[in-house]
N, C-alpha and C positions, 0 to 999 in steps of 0.2 A: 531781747534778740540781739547776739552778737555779727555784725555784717563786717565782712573785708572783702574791698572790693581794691579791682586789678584792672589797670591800662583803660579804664570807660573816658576818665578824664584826657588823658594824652590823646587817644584816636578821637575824641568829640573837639577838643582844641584845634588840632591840624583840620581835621575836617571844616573849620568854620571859619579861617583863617580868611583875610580877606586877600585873595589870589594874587601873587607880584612872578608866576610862572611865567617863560617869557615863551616857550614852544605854544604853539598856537591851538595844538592838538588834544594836547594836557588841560590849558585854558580854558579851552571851550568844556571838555568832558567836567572840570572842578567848577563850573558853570552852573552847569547843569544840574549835577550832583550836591551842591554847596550853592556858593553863588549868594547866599545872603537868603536864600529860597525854603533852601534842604539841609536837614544837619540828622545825619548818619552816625548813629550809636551802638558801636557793641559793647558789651560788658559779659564781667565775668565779677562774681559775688560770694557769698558762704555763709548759710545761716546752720544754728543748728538742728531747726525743723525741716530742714530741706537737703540738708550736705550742699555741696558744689551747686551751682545755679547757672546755665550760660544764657544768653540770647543777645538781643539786637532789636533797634526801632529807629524810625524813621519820622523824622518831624516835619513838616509843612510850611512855611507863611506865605501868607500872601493875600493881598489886596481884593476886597472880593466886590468891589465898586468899581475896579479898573486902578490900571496904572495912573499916576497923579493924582487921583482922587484923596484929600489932605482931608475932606471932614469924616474920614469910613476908618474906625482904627484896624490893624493889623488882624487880620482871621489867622485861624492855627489848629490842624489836625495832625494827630500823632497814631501811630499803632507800632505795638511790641509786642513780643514773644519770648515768653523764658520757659527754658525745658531745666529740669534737675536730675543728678545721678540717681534720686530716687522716684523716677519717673514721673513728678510732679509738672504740670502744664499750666500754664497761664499768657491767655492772649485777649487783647484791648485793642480798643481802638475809642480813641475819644476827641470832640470836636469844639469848638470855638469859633462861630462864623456869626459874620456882620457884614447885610446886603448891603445893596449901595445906599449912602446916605444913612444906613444903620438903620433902616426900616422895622428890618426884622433881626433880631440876635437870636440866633439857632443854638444851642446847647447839648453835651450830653454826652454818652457812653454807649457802648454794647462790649459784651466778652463773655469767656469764658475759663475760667480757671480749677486745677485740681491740688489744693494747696492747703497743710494740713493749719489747724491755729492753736494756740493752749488758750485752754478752754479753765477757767478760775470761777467760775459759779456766777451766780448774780447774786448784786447789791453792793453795798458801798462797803463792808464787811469782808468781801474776797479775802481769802490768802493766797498767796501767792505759790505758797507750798500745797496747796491742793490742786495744783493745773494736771489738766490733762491735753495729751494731743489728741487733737477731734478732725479727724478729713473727711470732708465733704467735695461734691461736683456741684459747681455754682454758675447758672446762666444768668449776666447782668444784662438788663437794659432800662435806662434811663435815659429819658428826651423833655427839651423844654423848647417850646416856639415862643417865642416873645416878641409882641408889636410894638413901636414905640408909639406912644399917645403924647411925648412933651419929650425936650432937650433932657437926654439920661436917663427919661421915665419908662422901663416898658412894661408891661401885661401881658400872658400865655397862660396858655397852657400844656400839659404832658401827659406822658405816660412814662408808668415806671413796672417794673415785672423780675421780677429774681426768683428764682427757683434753684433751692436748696436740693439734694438727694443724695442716694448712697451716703449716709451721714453713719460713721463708723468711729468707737470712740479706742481709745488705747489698752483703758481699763474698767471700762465698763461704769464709771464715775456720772456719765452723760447720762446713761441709758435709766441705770436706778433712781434718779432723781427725777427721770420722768417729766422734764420741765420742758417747757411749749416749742415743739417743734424740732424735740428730738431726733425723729424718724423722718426730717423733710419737711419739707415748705413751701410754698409758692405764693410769692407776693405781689398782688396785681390790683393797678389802679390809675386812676387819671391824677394829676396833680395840677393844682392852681398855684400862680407866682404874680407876683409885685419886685419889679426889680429898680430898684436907682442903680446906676451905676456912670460915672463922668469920671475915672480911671485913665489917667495918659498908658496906660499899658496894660494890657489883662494878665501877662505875665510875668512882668516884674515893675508894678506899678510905684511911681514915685513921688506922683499926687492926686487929689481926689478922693473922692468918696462912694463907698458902696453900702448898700443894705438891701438884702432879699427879706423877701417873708414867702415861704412856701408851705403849702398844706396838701398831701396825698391820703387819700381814703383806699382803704382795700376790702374789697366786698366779696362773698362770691358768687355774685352776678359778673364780677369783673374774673372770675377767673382764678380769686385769691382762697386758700385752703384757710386761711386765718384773715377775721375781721379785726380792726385795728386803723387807728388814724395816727399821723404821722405830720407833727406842726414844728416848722424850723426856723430861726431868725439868726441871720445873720449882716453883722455890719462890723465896717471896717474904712481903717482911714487913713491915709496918707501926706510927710509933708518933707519940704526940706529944712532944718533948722538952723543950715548954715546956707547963707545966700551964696557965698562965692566958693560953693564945693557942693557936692553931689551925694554928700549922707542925705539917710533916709530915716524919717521915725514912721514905723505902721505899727497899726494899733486891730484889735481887733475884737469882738465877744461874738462866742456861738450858741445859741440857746436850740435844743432842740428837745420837744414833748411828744410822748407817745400815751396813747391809750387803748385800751382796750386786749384781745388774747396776741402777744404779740410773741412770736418765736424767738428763741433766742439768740440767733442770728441776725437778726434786726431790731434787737434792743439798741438802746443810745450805748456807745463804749466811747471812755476814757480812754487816749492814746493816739499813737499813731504820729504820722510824716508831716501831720499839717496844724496839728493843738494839740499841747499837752505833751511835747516832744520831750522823750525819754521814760513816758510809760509806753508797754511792748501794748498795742491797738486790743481792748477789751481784756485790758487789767482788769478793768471793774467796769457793769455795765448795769443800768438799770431804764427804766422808762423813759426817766429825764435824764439829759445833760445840762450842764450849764458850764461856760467856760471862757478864758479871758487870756489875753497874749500881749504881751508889747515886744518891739525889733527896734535894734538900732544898727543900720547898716552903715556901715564905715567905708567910706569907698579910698584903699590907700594907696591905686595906679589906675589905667586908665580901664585895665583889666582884671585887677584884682580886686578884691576887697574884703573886711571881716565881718562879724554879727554877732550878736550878743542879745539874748532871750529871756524871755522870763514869764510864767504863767501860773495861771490858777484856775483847778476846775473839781466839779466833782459829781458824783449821780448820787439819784435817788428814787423812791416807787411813785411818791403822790406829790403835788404841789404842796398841800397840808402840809409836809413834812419836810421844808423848809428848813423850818427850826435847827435841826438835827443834818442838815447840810453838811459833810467833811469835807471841808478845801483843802484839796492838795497842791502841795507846789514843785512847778517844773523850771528849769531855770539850763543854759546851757548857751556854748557857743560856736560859730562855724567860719566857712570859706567859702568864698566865693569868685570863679570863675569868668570873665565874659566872653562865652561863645561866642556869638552875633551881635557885633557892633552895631549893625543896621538895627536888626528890629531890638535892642537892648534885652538878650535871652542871657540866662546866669544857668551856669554848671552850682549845686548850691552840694556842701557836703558841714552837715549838725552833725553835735554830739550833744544828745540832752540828757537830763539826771531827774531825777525825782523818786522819793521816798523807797531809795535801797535800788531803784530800778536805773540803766543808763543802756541807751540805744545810739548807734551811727547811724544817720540818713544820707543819702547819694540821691541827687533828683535834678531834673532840668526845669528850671522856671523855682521863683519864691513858694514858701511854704501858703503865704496867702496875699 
């Protein structure tokens, strides 16, 4: 996926700017609006599954323990909107909240998007010269309530539900193969979490440590057209290696296993904005994932800075087959922006590469 994007960076910079207006009127409205609070983003992009792309989103923070409250870290909710010349739709809204004292960490998503993907078969075998473009209308929701039971420790539970439909393929590649979930989907079920997390930031952390273990079941008692479980671990870790500068090493592995008739819009895929950067998301997808990342963020102003990547991952059908594992390697590097001084939020822009494939990412907050 080739992306060029246009002015998102320039109007997210100005807009975050920390206020030195002196009319009183202006002040207050960049306040309001900005203020270290709100960070207002439009963009414009260009893939070419989509042609032209435009929209706009709006970001959040804010203390959800009260002002001064020093032990409740930073909450953060965002929603966007992207429309295309080829009348493709895509709208989110996703959350990060931490009551007072951090009792409960609230999680999650909801949306809707009409947005086509190239579709390369399953298993670790894909060619790349066999994609097809496959669009589908996709309702996401995903939620996790999480209690804390110890310093960093929490427990929850969720729900999670996506429904797949109008699933239409370009050439007819999807349909003849007949493979699970070609016609639609609906994926519904509760999920159980375990989370650590003691993160100085959820969105551009620069020390600490995280590791979730999560397990969703989809039944249909719960509502799900396809039976299927769904077990994900993820951990990750952060540090400084230079005491008197502000580089960052994070580290990370994603393991996520699936069993059971699973469609193939919710197989594990290889790719995408957050691991594995520079395969296009579901190059290659199979039951399992397994996968691994390291960052070195170079901080070389007080607002700039660079990154330099590097990864390994790869799928496959059964644990069994291990063996037979293909690791592929991604490796690539980027810029970084600082929006918001206050809460330390990064405009981040990668170029990753791996095996013949290379993608541009444009996003607000770290890849993880």
């Amino acid at each position: 996926m080739k992306t060029i994007l246009a002015f998102f960076l320039a109007v997210s910079a100005c807009l975050a700017q920390d206020s030195t207006v002196h009319t009183p009127k202006i002040q207050k409205l960049v306040k309001v609006f900005t203020g270290n609070k709100y960070l207002i983003s439009p963009f414009v992009f260009y893939m070419p599954e989509t042609n032209w792309v435009i929209g706009g989103g709006i970001k959040r923070f804010f203390n959800a323990g009260g002002e001064g409250d020093s032990l409740t870290r930073i909450s953060n909710t965002s929603v966007f909107v992207q429309y295309s010349l080829n009348h493709q739709l895509m709208f989110e809204h996703n959350y990060q909240v931490f009551t007072n004292n951090e009792k409960y960490y609230i999680l999650g998503y909801y949306g809707f998007n009409r947005f086509p993907i190239n579709y390369y078969g399953v298993g670790k075998n894909a060619k790349l010269e066999n994609k097809e473009l496959v669009s589908f209308d996709h309702i996401r929701f995903d939620n996790l309530t999480l209690r804390k039971i110890a310093n960093g420790l929490f427990a929850g539970i969720g729900w999670r539900y996506f429904k797949t439909f109008h699933v239409t393929g370009e050439n007819g590649v999807l349909e003849q193969s007949k493979v699970s979930g070609y016609q639609g989907s609906i994926a519904s079920g509760p999920k159980l979490a375990l989370l650590f997390d003691n993160r100085d930031n959820v969105l551009t952390p620069s020390a600490g440590f995280y590791a979730q273990v999560e397990w969703t079941g989809h039944r249909s008692y719960w509502g799900s057209t396809h039976t299927f479980n769904r077990t994900m671990l993820d951990l990750r870790m952060y540090w400084k290696p230079i005491t008197h500068r502000d580089d960052v090493i994070g580290l990370q592995s994603f393991v996520q296993l699936m069993t059971g008739n699973i469609p193939f819009n919710e197989l594990s895929q290889l790719g995408g904005d957050m691991i594995m950067r520079g395969y296009y998301q579901g190059s290659f997808r199979d039951n399992n994932l397994f996968a691994t990342q390291a960052e070195y963020r170079y901080q070389v102003l007080k607002r700039w800075g660079l990154v330099g990547f590097i990864g390994l991952g790869g799928v496959n059908n059964t644990l069994s087959d291990m063996n037979s594992l293909e690791w592929k390697p991604s490796y690539g590097g980027g810029l970084r922006f600082k929006i918001n001084r206050k809460e330390n939020v990064n405009v981040r822009v990668d170029y990753g590469f791996g095996n013949g494939q290379q993608n541009l990412y444009f996003f607000i907050a770290e890849s993880f």
